[in-house]
C-alpha positions in Angstrom: 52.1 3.5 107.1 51.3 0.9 108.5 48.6 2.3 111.0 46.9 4.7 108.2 46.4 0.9 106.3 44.9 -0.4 109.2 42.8 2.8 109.8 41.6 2.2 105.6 40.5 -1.5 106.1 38.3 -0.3 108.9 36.7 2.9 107.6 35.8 -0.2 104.4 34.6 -2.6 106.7 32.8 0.0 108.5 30.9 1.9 105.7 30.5 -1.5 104.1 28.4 -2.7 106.8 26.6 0.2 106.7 26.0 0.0 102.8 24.5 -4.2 103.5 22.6 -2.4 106.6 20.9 -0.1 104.3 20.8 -2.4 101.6 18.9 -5.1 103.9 16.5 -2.5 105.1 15.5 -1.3 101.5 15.0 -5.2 100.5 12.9 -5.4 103.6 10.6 -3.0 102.7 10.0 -3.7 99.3 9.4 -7.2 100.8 7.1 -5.6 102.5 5.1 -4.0 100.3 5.0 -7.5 97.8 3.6 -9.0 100.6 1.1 -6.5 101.4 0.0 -6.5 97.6 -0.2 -10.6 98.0 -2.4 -10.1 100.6 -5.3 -7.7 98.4 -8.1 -9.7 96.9 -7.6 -10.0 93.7 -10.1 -8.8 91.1 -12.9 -10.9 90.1 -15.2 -11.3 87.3 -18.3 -11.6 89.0 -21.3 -13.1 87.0 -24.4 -11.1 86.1 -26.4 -14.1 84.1 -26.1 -17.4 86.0 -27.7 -19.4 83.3 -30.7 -20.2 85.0 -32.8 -16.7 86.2 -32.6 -13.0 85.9 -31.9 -12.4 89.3 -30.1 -8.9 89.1 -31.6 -7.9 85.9 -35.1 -5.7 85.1 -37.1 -4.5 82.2 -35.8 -0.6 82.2 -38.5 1.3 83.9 -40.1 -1.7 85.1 -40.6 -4.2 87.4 -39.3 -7.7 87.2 -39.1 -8.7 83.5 -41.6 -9.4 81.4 -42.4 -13.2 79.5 -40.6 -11.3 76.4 -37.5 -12.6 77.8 -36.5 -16.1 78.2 -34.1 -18.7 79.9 -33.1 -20.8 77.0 -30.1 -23.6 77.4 -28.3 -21.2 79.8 -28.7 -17.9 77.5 -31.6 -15.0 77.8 -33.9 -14.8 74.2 -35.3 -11.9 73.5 -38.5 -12.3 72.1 -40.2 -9.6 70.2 -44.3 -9.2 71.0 -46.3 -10.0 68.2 -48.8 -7.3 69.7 -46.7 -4.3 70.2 -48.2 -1.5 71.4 -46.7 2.1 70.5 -43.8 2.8 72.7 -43.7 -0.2 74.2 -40.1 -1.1 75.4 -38.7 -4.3 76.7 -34.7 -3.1 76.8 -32.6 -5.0 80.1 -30.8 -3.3 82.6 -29.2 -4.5 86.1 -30.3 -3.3 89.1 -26.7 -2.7 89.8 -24.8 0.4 88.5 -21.1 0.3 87.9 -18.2 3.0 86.4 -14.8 1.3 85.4 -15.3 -2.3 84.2 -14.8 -5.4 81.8 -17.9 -6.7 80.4 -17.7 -9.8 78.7 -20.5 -12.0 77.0 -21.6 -13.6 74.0 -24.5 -12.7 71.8 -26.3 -14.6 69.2 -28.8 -12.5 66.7 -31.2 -13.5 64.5 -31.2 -13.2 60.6 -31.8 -9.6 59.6 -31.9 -8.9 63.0 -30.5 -5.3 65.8 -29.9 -5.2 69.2 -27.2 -3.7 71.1 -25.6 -3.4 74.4 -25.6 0.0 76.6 -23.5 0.7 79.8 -23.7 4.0 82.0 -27.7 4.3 81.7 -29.4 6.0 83.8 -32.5 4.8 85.0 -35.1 8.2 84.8 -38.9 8.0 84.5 -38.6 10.9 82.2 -36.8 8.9 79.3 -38.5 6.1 78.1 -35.4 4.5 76.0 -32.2 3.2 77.5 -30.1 4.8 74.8 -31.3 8.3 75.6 -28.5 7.9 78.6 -26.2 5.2 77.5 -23.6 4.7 74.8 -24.2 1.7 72.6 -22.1 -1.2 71.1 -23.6 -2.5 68.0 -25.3 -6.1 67.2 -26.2 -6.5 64.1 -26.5 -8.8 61.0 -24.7 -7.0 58.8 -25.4 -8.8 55.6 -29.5 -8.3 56.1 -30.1 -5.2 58.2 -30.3 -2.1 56.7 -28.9 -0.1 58.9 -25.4 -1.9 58.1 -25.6 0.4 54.9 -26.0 3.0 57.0 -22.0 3.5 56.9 -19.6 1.1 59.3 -20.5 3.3 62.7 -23.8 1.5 62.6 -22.2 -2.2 62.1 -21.8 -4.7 64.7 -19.3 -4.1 67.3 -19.3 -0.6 66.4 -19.7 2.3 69.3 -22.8 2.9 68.1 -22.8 6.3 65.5 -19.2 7.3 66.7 -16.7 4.9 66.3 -16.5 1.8 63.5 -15.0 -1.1 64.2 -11.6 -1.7 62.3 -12.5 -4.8 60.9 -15.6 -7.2 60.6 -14.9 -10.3 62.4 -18.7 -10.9 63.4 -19.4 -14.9 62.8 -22.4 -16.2 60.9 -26.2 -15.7 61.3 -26.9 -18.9 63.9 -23.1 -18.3 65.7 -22.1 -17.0 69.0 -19.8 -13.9 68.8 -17.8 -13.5 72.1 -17.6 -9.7 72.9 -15.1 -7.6 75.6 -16.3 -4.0 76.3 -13.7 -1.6 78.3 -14.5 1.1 80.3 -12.3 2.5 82.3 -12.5 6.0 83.8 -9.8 6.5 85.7 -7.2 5.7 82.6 -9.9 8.2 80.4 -9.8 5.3 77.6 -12.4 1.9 76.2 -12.3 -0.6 73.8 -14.0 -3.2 72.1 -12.7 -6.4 70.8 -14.6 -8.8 69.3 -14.3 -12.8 68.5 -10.5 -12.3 70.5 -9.8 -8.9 68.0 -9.5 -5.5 69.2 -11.7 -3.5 66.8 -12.3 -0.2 68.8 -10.7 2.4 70.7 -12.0 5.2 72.2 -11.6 7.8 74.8 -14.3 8.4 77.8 -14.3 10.8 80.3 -12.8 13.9 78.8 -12.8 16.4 76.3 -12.1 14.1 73.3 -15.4 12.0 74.2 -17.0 15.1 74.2 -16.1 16.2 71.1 -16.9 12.9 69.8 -20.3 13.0 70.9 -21.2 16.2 69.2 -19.7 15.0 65.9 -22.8 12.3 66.1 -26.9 11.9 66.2 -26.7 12.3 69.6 -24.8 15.8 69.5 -28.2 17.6 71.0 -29.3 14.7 73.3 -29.3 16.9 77.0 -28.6 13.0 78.7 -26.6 11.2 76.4 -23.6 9.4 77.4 -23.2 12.2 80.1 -23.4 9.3 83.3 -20.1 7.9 84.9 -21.4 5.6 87.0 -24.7 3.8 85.3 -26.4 0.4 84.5 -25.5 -2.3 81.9 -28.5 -2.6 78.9 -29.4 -4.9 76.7 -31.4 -3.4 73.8 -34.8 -4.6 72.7 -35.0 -3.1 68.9 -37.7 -5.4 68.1 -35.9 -8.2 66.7 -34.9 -11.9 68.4 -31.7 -11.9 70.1 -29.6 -14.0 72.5 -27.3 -13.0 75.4 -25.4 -15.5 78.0 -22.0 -15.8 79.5 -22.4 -12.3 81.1 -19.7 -11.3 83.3 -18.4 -8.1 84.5 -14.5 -7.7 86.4 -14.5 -4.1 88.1 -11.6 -2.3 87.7 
């Protein structure tokens, strides 16, 4: 009896050792692998206005930008021409392209004023508009521009014909309005918040954008919205508008 007790205590201490043993080396490795994901640089918003020059920015279609834009107390003004000529254009676009991002920046427009901001536009000689390519987010005054009657797809922070914002939370004529734009790719999903609220949701990528799209104006556009990977826009629509803080995490 005495011998099959002492023959228990060691099988314990035995397969207990080899329980810790396996034990430690499962803790090891996901030590491991903590410390590997430590080591990845994280992900960082990197800047695309600095406040002080357009370095990284161009007139689309264009070379360099023209004196339609300017560097006012850290923010790029958009100044319409008071000698327009007939499809002339003055929209922004980086030189960089990019797929799955955050965009954040602020935007200031003038009384009765449009503008708008694109992503995934693709540069072609063949379209002279930015919007031909890329998807819009609305800005707008909408007490005094017409197109806020338009129905709320066409109000400020909308997706631009497709998906209305859930609530208006734009600040006054004269006031910054802090905007977030999501697109991410790889998750098939964006959003829109606006002044800190989420006001749209939307898919990209798939079958639901598609549908999406040809419930809109731009149902029979060959180019629209059709470009993964494309270039950040800010729309000239022949009003004055502002744009600073502009910075962009890559996700």
């Amino acid at each position: 009896m005495k011998n099959l007790l002492l023959i228990v205590c060691m099988a314990t201490v035995v397969f207990g050792c080899k329980d810790k043993a396996e034990k430690t080396q499962k803790e090891m490795e996901s030590e491991r692998i903590a410390e590997a994901e430590a080591e990845k640089p994280p992900k960082e918003w990197t800047l695309l206005f600095d406040g002080s020059s357009f370095d990284g920015w161009k007139e689309y279609n264009k070379e360099g930008v023209s004196e339609n834009w300017k560097i006012e107390d850290g923010a790029m003004v958009f100044y319409p021409p008071a000698d327009r000529k007939k499809g002339d254009a003055f929209n922004l676009v980086t030189e960089k392209e990019y797929t799955d991002f955050i965009l954040s920046l602020e935007w200031k427009i003038s009384e009765g004023g449009n503008s708008g901001v694109f992503w995934g536009v693709n540069e072609t000689p063949e379209l002279s508009e930015a919007y031909q390519t890329g998807p819009e987010v609305q800005v707008l005054d909408n007490e005094k521009h017409p197109d806020a009657k338009n129905g709320t797809t066409h109000q400020a922070g909308s997706l631009y014909d497709m998906v209305a914002p859930s609530e208006d939370v734009t600040k006054p004529i004269g006031e910054w309005n802090t905007m977030v734009i999501t697109v991410n790719h790889k998750e098939q999903k964006g959003s829109i918040s606006l002044n800190g609220t989420n006001i749209v949701d939307f898919p990209v990528g798939n079958e639901m954008w598609n549908v999406m799209v040809s419930k809109s104006k731009f149902a029979d556009w060959d180019h629209f919205g059709k470009f993964t990977t494309g270039k950040i826009g800010l729309q000239d629509h022949g009003d004055k508008v502002a744009f600073k803080n502009i910075k962009i995490k890559e996700l």
